[in-house]
C-alpha positions in Angstrom: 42.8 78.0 66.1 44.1 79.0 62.8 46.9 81.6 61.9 44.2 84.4 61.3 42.8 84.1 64.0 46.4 85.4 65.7 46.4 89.0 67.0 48.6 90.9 69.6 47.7 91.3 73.1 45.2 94.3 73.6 46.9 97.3 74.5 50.5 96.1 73.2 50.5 97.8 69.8 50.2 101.7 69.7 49.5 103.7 66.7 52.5 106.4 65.9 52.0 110.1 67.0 51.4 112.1 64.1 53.2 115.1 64.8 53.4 118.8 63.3 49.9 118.1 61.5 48.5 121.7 61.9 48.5 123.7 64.9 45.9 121.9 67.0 47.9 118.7 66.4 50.1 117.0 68.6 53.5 119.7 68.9 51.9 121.7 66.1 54.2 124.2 64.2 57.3 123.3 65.3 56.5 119.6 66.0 59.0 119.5 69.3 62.2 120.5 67.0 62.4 124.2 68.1 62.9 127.5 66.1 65.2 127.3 63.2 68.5 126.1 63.0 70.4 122.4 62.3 68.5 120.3 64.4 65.0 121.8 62.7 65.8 120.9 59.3 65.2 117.3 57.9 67.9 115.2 58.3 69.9 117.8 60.5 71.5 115.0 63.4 74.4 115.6 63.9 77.3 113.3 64.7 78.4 112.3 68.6 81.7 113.4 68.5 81.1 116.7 66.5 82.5 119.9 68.1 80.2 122.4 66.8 82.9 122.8 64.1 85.8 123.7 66.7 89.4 121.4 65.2 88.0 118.0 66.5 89.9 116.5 69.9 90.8 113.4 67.1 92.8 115.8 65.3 94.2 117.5 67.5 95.8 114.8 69.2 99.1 112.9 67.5 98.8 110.5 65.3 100.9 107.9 67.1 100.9 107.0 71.2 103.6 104.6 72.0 102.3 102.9 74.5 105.2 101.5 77.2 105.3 97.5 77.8 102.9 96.8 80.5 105.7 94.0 81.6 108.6 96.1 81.6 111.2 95.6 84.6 111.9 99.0 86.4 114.7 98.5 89.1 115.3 100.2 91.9 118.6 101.7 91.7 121.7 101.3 94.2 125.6 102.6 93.4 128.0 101.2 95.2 129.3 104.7 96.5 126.1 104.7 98.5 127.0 101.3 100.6 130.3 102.5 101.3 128.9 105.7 102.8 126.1 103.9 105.4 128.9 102.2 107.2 127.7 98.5 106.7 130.0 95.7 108.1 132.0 93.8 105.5 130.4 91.0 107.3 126.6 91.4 106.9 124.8 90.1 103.7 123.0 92.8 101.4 120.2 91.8 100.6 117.0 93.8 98.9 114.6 92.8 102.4 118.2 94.5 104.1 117.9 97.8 102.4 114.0 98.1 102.7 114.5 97.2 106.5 116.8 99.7 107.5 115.4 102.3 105.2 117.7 102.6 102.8 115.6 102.2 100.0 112.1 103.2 100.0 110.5 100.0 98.4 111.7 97.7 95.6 110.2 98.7 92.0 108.5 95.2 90.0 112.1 94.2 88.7 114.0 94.4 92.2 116.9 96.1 92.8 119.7 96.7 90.7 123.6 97.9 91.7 125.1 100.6 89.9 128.6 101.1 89.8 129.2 104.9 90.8 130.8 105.8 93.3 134.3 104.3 94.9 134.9 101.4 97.0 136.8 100.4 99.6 135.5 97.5 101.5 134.4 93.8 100.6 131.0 93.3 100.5 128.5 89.8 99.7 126.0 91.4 98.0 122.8 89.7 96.3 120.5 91.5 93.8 118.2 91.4 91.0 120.5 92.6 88.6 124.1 94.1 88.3 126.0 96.5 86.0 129.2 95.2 84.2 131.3 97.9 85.6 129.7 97.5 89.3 130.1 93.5 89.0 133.9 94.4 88.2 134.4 96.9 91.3 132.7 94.6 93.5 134.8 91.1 92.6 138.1 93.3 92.0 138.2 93.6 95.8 137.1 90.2 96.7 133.5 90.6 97.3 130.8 88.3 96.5 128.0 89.0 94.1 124.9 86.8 93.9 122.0 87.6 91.4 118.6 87.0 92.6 116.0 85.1 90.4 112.3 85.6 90.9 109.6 83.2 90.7 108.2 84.5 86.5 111.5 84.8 85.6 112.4 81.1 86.2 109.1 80.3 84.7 109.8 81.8 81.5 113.1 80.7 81.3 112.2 76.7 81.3 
């Protein structure tokens, strides 16, 4: 076996139509392009994205997107006006789980709850949360209460 004597399989290789040769040849006149127009002409493809000469949707749009942080904290917000009105014993423990529970708050966003400091108040509470406001943290401890900030799992992570 030589090199010459190597051929493709029969029936693999395919001679190329021929078309537009005449009008008994295969898609004669035309040659399967239609009557007139862009897509007739040689070289007439047009682009993907063209919009038949309408302002493209790329222009049209802004320049810039800002794109949020996927790993932004949003809290789920608390005053401290609130607690006062729901007539919670000075006793019990606030907790985030306490809230959801009794259907205070809906659920708890990705960065937990955080207590905000409108609203007055009158009675001492222990209250633990993700995160606090300087002004709430002063309400809260002017009166006696107890604050405790909750740490999740990442966040202790990153910290070390």
């Amino acid at each position: 076996m030589n090199l010459t004597d190597l051929k493709p399989a029969p029936g693999s290789k395919q001679n190329k139509k021929r078309e537009g040769r005449g009008r008994s040849g295969y898609g004669g006149k035309t040659a399967g392009r239609g009557h007139n127009g862009q897509g007739q002409r040689a070289g007439g493809a047009i682009r993907k994205q063209f919009e038949g000469g309408q302002t493209p949707l790329y222009r049209r749009l802004p320049k810039h997107q800002h794109i949020s942080s996927p790993n932004r904290k949003t809290y789920t917000i608390l005053n401290i006006g609130d607690l006062e009105d729901l007539g919670i014993d000075s006793n019990t423990v606030i907790t985030p789980e306490y809230l959801v529970e009794r259907k205070i708050i809906k659920k708890l966003e990705n960065g937990g709850l955080k207590i905000l400091a409108f609203g007055e108040l009158t009675q001492v509470f222990k209250i633990e949360a993700n995160a606090f406001s300087a002004a709430a943290k002063e309400k809260i401890e002017a009166l006696g209460g107890s604050i405790k900030k909750i740490v999740k799992v990442a966040e202790e992570r990153s910290a070390k």
